[in-house]
C-alpha positions in Angstrom: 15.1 4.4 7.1 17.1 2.6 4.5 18.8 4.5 1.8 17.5 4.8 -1.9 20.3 3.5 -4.3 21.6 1.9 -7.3 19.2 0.6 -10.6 17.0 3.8 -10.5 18.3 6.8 -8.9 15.2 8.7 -9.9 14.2 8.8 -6.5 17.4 9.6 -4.9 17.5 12.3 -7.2 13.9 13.7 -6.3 14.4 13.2 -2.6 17.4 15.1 -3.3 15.0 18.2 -4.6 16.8 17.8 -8.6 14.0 16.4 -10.2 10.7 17.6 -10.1 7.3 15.4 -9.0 6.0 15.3 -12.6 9.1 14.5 -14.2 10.0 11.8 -11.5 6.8 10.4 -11.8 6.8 10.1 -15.6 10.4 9.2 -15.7 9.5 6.3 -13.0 6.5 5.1 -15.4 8.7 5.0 -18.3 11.1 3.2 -17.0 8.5 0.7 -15.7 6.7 0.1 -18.9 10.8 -0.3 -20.8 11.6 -3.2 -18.9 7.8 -4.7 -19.1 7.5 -5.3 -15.9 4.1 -5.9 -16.5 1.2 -5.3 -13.9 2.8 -4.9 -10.5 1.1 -5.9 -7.3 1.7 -3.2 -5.5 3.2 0.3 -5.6 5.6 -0.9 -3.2 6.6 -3.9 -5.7 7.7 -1.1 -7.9 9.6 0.4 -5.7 11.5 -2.1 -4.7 11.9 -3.0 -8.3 13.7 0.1 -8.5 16.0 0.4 -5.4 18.7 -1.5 -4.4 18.5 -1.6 -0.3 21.9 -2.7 0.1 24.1 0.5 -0.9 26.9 -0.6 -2.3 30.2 0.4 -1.7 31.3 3.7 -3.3 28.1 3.7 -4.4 25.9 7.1 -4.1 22.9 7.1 -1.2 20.3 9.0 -0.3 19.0 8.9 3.5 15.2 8.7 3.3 13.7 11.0 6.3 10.2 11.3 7.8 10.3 14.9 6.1 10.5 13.2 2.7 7.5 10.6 3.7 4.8 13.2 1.9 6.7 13.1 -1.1 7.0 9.8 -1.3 3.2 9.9 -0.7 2.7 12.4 -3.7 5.4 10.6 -5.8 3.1 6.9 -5.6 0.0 8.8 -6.3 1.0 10.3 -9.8 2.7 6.8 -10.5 -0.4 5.0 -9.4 -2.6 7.5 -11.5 -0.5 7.1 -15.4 -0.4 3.6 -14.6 -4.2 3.4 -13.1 -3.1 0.0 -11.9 -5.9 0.9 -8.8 -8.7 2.1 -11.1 -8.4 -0.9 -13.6 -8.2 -3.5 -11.1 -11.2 -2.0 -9.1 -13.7 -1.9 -11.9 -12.8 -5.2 -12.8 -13.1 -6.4 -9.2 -16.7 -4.5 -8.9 -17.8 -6.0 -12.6 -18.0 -9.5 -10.8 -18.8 -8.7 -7.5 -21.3 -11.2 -5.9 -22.7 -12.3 -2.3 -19.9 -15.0 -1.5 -18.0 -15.0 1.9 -15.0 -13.5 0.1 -17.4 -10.5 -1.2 -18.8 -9.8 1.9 -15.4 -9.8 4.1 -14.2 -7.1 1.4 -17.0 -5.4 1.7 -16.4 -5.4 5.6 -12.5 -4.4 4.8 -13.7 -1.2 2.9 -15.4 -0.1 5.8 -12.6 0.2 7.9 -11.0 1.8 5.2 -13.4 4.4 4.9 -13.5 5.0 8.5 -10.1 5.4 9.1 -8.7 6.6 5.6 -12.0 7.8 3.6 -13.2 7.1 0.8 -10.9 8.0 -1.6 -9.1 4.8 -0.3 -11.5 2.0 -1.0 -10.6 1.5 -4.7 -7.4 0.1 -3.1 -9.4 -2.4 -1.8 -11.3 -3.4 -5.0 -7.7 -4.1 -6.5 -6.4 -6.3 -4.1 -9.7 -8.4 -4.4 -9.4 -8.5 -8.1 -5.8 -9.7 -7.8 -6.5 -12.3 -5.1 -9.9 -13.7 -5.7 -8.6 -16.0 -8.1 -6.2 -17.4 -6.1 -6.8 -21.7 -5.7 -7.0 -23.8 -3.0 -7.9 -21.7 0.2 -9.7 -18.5 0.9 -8.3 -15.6 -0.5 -9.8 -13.4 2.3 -6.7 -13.1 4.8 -4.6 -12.4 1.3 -6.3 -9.3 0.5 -6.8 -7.7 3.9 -2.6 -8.7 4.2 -2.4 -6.7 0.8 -4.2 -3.9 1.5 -2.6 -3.5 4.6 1.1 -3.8 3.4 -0.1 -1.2 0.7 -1.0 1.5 2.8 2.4 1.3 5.0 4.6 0.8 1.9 3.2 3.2 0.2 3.6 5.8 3.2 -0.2 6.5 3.4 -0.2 5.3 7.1 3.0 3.5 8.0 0.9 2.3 11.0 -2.4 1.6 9.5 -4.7 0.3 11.1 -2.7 1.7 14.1 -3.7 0.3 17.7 -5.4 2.6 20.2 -3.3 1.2 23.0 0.1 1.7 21.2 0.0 3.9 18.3 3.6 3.5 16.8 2.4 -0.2 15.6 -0.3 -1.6 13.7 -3.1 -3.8 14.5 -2.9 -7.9 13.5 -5.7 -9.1 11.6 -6.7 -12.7 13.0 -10.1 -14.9 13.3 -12.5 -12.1 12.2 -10.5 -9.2 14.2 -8.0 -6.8 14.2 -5.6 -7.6 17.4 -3.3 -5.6 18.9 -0.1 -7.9 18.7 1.7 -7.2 22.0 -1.4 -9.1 23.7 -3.4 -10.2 21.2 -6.5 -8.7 22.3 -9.6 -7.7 19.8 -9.4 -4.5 19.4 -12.5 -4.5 16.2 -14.3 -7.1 14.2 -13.6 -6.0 10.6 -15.4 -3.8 9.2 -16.2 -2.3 12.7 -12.8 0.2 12.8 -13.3 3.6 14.2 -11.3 6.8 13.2 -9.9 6.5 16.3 -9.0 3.1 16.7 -7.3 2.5 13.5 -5.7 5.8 12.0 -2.4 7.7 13.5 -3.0 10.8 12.2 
């Protein structure tokens, strides 16, 4: 994995087991409303707003492991909670919520969220069709199952989601009302027909 570096070495430094989860968290949030960054699209925007992924040289690194993947997991959770980017963006996505194409293809998206992830995930979903739905010019649809996707594997709460049942160390494509597996291209599901099995490593 690539090493965490340079502008913000807050996470370096938790990684590294000198700062605490609280203190990284709020020192991350901090730092993120100082340079007014504004409303970020995704924890993983942030992120990478904060890291440099080229190390420079001389410069101190910190090798991320799959040990440190919880924390990481923990670490976007209290960010995503001070900021409540998720919760905002959800309620305002459910305010307007109506019976268009778009509406119902989220609604189908949530479902294999809950069946895979659970509930507590679906919110995530709500977001990405607040931030997408007003989007001109084509369908927004294939945008916000692409965001909620990238989400979940930048923000370490599946690297793999949804993972294939054939191959489980890579995701599933989503393509013409399916999720494919992309060695083949095969239908594995319609959306919104995922099973805990077929679409969750763990």
């Amino acid at each position: 994995m690539n090493p965490i570096t340079g502008r913000n070495p807050i996470l370096a430094r938790y990684f590294a087991g000198q700062e605490s989860l609280e203190s990284a968290a709020s020192e991350f949030v901090r730092l993120i409303r100082e340079q007014e960054l504004g409303r970020p699209r995704t924890l993983s925007d942030i992120v990478r707003d904060h890291t440099d992924t080229d190390v420079p040289e001389g410069a101190e690194s910190y090798e991320l492991t799959e040990e440190d993947v919880p924390k990481m997991r923990a670490l976007m959770e209290r960010v995503e909670a001070q900021l409540d980017l998720v919760n905002e963006g959800a309620q305002r996505y459910l305010r307007g919520a109506g019976t268009s194409r778009f509406d119902a293809i989220v609604r189908l998206l949530a479902r294999d969220v809950t069946a895979t992830l659970g509930d507590r995930y679906v919110p995530v979903v709500w977001y990405f069709a607040d931030n997408v739905r007003q989007l001109k010019g084509h369908d927004p649809s294939d945008k916000c199952i692409e965001d909620v996707q990238q989400y979940f594997q930048d923000t370490f709460v599946d690297t793999t989601w949804p993972s294939c049942p054939q191959h489980p160390n890579h995701p599933l494509n989503y393509a013409d009302g399916a999720w494919r597996c992309p060695r083949d291209g095969a239908a594995v599901a319609r959306l919104g027909e995922l099973t805990s099995r077929a679409g969750n490593s763990t």
